[in-house]
C-alpha positions in Angstrom: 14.2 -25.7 -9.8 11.1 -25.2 -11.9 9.6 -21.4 -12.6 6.3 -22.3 -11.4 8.5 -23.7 -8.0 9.9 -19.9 -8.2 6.8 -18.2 -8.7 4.8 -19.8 -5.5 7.5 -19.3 -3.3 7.4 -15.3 -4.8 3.7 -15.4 -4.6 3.6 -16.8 -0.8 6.0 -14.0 0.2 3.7 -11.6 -1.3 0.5 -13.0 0.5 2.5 -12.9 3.9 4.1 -9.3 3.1 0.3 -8.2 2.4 -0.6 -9.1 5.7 2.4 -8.2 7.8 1.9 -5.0 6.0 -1.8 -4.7 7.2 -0.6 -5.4 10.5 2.1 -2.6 10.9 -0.7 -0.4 9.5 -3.1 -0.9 11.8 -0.2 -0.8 14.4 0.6 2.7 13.6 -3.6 3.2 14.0 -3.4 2.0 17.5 -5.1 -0.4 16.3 -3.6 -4.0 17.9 -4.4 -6.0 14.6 -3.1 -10.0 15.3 -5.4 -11.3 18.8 -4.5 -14.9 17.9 -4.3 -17.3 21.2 -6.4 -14.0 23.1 -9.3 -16.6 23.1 -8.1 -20.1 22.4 -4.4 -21.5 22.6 -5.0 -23.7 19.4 -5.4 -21.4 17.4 -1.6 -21.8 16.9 -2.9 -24.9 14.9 -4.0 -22.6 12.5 0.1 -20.9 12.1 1.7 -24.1 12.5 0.2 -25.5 9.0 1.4 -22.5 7.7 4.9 -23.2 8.8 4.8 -26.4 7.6 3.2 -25.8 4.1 5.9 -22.7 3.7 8.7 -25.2 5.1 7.6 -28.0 2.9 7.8 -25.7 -0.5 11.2 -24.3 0.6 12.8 -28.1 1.2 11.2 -28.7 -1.9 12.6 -26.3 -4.1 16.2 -25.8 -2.1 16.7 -29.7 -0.9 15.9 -28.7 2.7 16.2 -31.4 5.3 13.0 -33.8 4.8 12.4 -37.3 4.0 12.2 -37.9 0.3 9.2 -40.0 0.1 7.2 -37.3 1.9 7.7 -34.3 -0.3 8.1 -36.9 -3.2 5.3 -35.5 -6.2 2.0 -37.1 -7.2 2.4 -36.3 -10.6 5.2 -34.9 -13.0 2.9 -33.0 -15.8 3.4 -29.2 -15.4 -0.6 -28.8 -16.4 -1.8 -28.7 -12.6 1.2 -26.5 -11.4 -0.2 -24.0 -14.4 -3.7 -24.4 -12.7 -2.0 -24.0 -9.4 -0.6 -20.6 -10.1 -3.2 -19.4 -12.0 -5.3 -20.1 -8.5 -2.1 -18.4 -6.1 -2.7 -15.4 -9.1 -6.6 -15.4 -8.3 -6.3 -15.5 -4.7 -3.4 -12.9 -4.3 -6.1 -10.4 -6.0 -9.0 -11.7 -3.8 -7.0 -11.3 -0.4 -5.8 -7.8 -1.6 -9.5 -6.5 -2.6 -10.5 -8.5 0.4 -7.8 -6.4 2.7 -9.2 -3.4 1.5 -13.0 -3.5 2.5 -12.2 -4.8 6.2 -10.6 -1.4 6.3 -9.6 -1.1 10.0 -11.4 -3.8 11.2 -9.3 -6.5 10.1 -7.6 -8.9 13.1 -5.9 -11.8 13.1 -8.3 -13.7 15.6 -11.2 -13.0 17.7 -11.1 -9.4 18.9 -13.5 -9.6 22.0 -12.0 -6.3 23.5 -12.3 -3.8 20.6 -14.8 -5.7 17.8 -14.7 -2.6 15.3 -18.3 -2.9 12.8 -19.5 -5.5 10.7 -18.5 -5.6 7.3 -20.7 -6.2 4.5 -20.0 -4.4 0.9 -17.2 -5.4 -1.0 -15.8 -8.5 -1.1 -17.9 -9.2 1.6 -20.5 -8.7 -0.3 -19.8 -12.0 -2.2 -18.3 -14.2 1.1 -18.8 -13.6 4.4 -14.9 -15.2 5.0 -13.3 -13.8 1.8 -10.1 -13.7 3.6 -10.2 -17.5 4.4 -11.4 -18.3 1.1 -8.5 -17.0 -0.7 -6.1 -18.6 1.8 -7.8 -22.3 1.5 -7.2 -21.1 -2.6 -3.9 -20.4 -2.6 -3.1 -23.5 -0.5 -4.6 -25.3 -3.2 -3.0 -23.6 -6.1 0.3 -24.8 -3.7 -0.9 -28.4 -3.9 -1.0 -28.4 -7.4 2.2 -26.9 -7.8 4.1 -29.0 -5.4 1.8 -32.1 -5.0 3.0 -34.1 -2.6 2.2 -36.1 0.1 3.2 -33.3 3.7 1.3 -30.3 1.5 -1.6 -32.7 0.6 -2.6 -33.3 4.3 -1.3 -29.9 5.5 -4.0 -28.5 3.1 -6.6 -30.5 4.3 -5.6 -29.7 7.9 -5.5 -26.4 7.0 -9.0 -26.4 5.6 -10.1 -28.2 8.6 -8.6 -25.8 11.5 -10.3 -22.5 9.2 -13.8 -24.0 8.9 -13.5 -24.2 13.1 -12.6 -20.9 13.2 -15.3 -19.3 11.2 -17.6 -21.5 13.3 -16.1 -19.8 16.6 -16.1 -16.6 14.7 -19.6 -17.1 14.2 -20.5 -17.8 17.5 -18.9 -14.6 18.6 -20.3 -12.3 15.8 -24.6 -13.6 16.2 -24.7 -12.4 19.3 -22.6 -9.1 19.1 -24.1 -8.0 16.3 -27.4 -9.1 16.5 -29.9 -8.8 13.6 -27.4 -7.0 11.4 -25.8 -9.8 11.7 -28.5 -12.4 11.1 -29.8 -10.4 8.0 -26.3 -10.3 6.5 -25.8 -14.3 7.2 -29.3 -14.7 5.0 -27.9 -12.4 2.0 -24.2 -13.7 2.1 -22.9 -17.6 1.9 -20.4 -18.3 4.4 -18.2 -19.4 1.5 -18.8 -18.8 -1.9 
């Protein structure tokens, strides 16, 4: 078992404490902060490549039940899995500052029922999905620490099922809120 193996699994339980923690936050708020499957039933898609990512590093690092070949690595230099933690490191720090500006409007889905405003300044002054962004960088930085062939294609998947969702988040936000909305879109990539 590797440090670097150590140090992602640490870092993923940190990035999954931050939001669990954001969550019972806004619970204690009254503020109902995870709406996932409220307006589409795949958007379990989106928490089932998280399983498998986070089951794929754990059978990695503790011989879980998998086939060999599947979690077998890529590459054996240590020089990506640096990279790779360096990017978990970055992205940790993103989500956190991220966190922060949505204040109490962050959810876990599409709210349609209480939409709180549209936020613009901080990091969401640089992405309009800062959030997303640092997950699809962390994932990476995963990839590059344990490079094999489930993470590889969970990664890609995962990148997949969150460009769909900013899409649908899109279509809800335009409409709801309107030319703040529009102007912001103009000033701020939806990426990077």
């Amino acid at each position: 078992m590797s440090a670097q193996n150590i140090l992602s699994v640490c870092l993923f339980a940190i990035l999954m404490i931050m939001v669990l923690v954001r969550v019972a936050i806004l619970r204690k708020r009254g503020i109902r902060a995870i709406v996932f499957w409220q307006t589409d039933k795949s958007d379990f898609l989106l928490m089932l490549l998280v399983f498998v990512i986070a089951y794929t590093v754990l059978a990695n690092m503790f011989g879980l039940p998998m086939w060999s070949v599947l979690i077998r690595p890529f590459w054996s230099s240590a020089v990506p899995g640096c990279v790779g933690l360096i990017l978990c490191f970055i992205s940790i720090i993103g989500f956190a500052l991220a966190l922060v500006s949505f204040g109490d409007s962050f959810r876990v889905g599409i709210d349609k029922n209480k939409p709180d405003k549209l936020i613009t300044s901080g990091m969401f002054a640089i992405s309009r999905n800062p959030l997303y962004v640092c997950f699809l960088m962390f994932f990476a930085g995963l990839f590059l620490i344990h490079n094999n062939i489930v993470i590889s294609t969970a990664v890609v998947l995962f990148a997949l099922a969150i460009h769909r969702q900013v899409l649908r988040e899109e279509k809800f936000l335009a409409p709801h809120y309107g030319v703040e909305y529009e102007e912001y879109c103009k000033k701020v990539r939806r990426y990077l």
